[in-house]
N, C-alpha and C positions, 0 to 999 in steps of 0.2 A: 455546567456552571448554572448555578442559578442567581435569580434574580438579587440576591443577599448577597451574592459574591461581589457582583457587579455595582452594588452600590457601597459595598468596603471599601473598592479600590479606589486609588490616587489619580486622581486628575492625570499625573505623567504616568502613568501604567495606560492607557488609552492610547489607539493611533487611531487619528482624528483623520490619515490623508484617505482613507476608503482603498487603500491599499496596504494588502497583506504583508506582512515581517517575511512569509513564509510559508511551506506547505509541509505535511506532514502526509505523502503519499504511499499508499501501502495496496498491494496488489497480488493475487493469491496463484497457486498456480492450479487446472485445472482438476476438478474435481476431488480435491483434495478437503473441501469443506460443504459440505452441498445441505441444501434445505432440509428440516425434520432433525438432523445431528444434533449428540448429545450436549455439543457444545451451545446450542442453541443457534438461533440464524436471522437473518431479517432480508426481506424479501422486498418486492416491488410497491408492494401493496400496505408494508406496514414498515415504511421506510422514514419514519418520523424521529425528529431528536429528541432524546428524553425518555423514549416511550423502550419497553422492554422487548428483550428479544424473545422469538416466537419460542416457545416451548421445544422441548426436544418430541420427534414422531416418527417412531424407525417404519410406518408405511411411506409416508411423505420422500423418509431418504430411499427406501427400496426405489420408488416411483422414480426419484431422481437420477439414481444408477441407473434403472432402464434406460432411461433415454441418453446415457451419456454414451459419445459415439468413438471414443479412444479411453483408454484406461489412466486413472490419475496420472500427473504429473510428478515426479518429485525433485528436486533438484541435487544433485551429487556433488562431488567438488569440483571437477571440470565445468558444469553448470553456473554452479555458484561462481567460480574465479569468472566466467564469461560477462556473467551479469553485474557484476560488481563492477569488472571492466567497462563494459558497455554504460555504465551509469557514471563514471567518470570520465569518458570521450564524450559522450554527450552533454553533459555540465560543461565541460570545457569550451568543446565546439559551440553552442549556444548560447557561451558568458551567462551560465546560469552557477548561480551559488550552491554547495553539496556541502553543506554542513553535516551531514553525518548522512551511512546507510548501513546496513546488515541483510544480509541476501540469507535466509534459513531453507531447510529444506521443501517448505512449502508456500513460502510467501516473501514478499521482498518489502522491504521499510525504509523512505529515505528524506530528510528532512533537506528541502530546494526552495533558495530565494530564487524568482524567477518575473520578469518583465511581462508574462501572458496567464493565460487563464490555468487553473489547475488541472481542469479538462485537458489542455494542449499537454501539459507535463505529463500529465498519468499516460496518456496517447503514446506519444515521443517514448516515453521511457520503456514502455511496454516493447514496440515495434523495434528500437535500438536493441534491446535485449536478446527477444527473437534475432532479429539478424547476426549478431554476437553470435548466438550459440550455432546457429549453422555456418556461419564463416570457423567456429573454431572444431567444428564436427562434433557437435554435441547431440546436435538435434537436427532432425533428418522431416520429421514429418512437414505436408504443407500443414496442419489445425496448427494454431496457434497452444502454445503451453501455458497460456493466463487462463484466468477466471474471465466472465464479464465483467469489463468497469473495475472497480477497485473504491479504495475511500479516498478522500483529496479532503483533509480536514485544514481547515485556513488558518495559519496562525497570525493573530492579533497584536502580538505584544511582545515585548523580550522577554518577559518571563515566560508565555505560551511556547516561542522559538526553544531557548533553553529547555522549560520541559517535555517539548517534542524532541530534541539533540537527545538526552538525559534518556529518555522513552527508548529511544532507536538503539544508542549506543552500550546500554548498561541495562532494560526491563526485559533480552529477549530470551534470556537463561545462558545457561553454559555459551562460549566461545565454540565454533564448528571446526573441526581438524579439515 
């Protein structure tokens, strides 16, 4: 958004309480998108809003597979039903709101009103998940099957909430069997 956008909008399009409508938490599973990819990537170091993602560099991703220490993740359907699951006991358990999610085979998306920081949700959601899959015998390994970190984008407004629901529930392509 830029600065144009922000002064279009209406005075009641603004939440003035300094607290979020919402989050828009999305979290990848391991090595499934790794730095240099032709997707492009952004990294520690060029981790700025606005600013473009790093070029694609198939030495960069070589470099990256070396060091990766279990082979990607992907999620299959028993995966997907566990973490879908698990994102629903945990919203529950924690009276946190679950307005929308989509669990795909490489990343999870889920749009959560929630009383704490977006750091605690992306955390919480991640570790529930993992334990999901090995209580349903999906996943056996101790590595964790996430990325580092994940994105936790803050939504501001009812229209941001909506168009993060909108995002999650209808931008992720085809429905998965």
């Amino acid at each position: 958004m830029c600065c144009y956008d922000l002064y279009m909008r209406s005075p009641e399009e603004f939440n003035d309480s300094g607290i979020p409508m919402g989050y828009l938490i999305t979290f990848r599973t391991f090595g499934t998108w790794l730095h240099g990819d032709r997707r492009g990537s952004v990294d520690r170091f060029h981790n700025v809003y606005g600013t473009p993602m790093l070029p694609p560099d198939p030495s960069r991703e070589r470099y990256e597979q070396h060091l990766m220490k279990m082979p990607p993740v992907k999620l299959d359907s028993r995966r997907r039903d566990a973490v879908l699951r698990s994102l629903r006991e945990t919203c529950r358990i924690r009276k946190w709101k679950l307005w929308a999610a989509n669990v795909r085979t490489n990343h999870v998306h889920s749009v959560i009103t929630a009383q704490c920081r977006a750091l605690t949700v992306l955390q919480v959601l991640k570790a529930h998940a993992t334990r999901t899959m090995k209580k349903s015998g999906c996943w056996a390994s101790k590595r964790s099957p996430w990325a580092y970190r994940g994105s936790r984008k803050k939504l501001w407004t009812e229209k941001d909430l909506i168009d993060a629901i909108v995002y999650v529930e209808y931008g992720q392509g085809k429905p998965l069997p």
